[in-house]
C-alpha atoms as one frame of an Amber mdcrd trajectory, in Angstrom:
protein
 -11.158  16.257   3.523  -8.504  16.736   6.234  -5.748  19.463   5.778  -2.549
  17.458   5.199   0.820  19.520   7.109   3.755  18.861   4.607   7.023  19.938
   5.560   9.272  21.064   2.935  13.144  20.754   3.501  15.583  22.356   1.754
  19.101  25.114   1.812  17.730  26.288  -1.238  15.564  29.218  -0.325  14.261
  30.065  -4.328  13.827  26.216  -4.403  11.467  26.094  -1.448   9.382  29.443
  -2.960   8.996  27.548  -6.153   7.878  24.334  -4.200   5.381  26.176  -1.762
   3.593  27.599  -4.877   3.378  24.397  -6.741   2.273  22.390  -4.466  -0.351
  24.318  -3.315  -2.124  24.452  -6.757  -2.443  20.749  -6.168  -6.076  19.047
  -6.046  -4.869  18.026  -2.423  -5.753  20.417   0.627  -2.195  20.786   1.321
  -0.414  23.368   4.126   2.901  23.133   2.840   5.665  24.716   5.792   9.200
  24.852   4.968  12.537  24.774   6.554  15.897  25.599   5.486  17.949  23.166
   7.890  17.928  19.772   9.714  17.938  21.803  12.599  15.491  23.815  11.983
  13.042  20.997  10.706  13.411  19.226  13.974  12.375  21.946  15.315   9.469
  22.003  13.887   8.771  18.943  14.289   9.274  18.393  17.950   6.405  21.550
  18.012   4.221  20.607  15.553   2.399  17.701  13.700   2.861  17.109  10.186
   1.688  14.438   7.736   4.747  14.594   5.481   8.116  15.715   4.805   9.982
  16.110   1.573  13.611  16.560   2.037  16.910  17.283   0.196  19.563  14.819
   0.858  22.846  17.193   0.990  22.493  20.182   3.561  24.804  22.191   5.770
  23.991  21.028   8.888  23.180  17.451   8.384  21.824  15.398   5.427  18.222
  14.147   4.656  19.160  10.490   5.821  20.234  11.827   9.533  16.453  13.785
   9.309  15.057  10.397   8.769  16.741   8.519  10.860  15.655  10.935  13.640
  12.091  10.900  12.318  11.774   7.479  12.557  13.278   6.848  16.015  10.115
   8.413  17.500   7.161   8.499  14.579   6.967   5.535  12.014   4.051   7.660
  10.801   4.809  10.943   8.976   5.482   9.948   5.447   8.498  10.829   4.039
   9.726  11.658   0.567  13.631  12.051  -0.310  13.631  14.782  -3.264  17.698
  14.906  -4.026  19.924  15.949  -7.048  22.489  13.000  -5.354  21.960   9.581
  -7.810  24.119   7.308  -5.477  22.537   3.746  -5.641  23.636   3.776  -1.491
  22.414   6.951  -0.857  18.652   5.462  -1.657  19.044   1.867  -0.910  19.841
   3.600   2.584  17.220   6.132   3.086  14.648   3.193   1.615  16.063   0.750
   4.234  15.691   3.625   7.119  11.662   4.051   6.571  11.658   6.440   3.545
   8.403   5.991   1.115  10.026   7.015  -1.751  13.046   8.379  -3.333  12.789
  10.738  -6.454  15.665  12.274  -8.231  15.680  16.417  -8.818  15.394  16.872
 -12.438  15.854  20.089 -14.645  11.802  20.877 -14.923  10.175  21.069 -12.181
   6.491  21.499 -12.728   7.256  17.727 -14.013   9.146  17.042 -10.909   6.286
  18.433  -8.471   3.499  16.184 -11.080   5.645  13.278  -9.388   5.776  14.922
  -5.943   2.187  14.929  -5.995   1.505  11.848  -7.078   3.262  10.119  -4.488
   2.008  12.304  -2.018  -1.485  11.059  -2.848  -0.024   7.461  -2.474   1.107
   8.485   0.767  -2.419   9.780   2.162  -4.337   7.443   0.750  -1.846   4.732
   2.798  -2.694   6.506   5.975  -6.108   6.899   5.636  -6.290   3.028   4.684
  -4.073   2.438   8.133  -6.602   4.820   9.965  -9.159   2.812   8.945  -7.352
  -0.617  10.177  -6.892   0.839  13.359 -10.116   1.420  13.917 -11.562  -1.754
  13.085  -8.843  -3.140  15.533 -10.095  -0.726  18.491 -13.390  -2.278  17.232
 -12.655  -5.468  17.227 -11.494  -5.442  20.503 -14.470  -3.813  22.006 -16.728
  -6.295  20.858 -14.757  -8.554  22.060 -14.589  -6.962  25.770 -18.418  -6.943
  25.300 -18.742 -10.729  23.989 -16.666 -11.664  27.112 -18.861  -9.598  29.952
 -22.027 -10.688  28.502 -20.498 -14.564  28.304 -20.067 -14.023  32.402 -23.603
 -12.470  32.700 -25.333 -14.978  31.060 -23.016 -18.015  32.479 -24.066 -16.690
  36.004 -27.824 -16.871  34.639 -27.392 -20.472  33.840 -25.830 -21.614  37.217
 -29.012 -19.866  38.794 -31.320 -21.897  36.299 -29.538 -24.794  36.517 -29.915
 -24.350  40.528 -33.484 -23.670  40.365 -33.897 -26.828  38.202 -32.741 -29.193
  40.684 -34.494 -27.812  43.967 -37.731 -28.503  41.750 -36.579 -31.965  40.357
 -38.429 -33.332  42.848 -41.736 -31.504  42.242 -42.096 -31.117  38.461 -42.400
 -33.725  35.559 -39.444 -34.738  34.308 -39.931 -33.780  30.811 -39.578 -30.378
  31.751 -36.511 -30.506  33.766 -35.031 -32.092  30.878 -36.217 -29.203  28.333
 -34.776 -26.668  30.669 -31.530 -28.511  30.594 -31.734 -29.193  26.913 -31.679
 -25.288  26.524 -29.526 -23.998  29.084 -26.977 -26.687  27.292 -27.820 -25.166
  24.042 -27.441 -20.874  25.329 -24.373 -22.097  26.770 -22.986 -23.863  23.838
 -23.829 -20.574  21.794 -21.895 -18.529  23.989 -19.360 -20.383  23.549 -19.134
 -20.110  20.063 -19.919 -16.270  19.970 -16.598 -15.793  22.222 -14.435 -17.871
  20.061 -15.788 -16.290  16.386 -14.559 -12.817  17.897 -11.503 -14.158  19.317
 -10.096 -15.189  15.971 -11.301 -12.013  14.343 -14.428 -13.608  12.629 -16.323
 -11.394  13.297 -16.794  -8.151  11.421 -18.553  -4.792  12.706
């Protein structure tokens, strides 16, 4: 399993002990790194690469919504999870609207609170990993179909040669076998043909 980098933001320094601690007695192989600041998590994140964030929505410097928003101006990939004692309907109709995964509400216990956390965390990874996967199959799917496509121009170029061949020796052969030649040149070419358009509407499956 692949370490997943979650950055914890928060002003509330006993807060982000308490988080590091539970987190990291989670099933998940979690690195949790924390930062006290907007500032401070963007600079983090403009020097290193991290699979998550959980953030507070009120802070000093800036709130959790203007970290998102600058998250998502340059990465629709690192999930994001706003963690906030704030209840405003706005507040997470807004953060929701800007790219956030989910939006949980700070509650009084918080092994409970960091049992959700985790939870949604796993929903999180397990999203990624499924869009890793889709990407792949897409870089696949495109390969094959570079490959379909050369070996359509290869074989084409075979079948003008035949097809050449065939009629300098029309003259000199039975005609029977002029016309089998035909009969399967027509026949590769028509299942080229087909082979280029199954990949080209994403038929095909590798």
């Amino acid at each position: 399993m692949l370490l997943t980098r979650v950055l914890f933001v928060d002003d509330d320094i006993e807060l982000l002990d308490i988080a590091k601690l539970l987190l990291q007695q989670s099933d998940l192989d979690i690195e949790v790194i924390v930062a006290t600041s907007v500032k401070e998590a963007l600079e983090r994140l403009e020097k290193e690469q991290f699979d998550i964030v959980i953030a507070d929505y009120l802070m000093p410097d800036a709130s959790g919504i203007d970290l998102l928003e600058a998250i998502r101006s340059s990465d629709d990939a690192i999930g994001f999870i706003m963690w906030t004692g704030h209840s405003r309907e706005e507040v997470a109709i807004k953060a929701l609207n800007l790219g956030a995964d989910y939006y949980i509400l700070k509650g009084a216990n918080y092994r409970d609170q960091f049992n959700t956390i985790r939870d949604v965390m796993k929903k999180i990874i397990s999203k990624k990993n499924t869009n890793s996967k889709t990407i792949q199959n897409i870089i696949s799917q495109k390969k094959a179909s570079e490959f379909i496509h050369r070996l359509s121009h290869d074989i084409t170029g075979i079948i003008h040669n035949i097809i050449g061949y065939a009629t300098l020796i029309e003259e000199e052969q039975d005609m029977s076998y002029i016309q089998g030649i035909s009969r399967l040149v027509t026949k590769l070419s028509d299942r080229m043909k087909s082979a280029v358009e199954t990949v080209d509407t994403g038929v095909l499956t590798l």
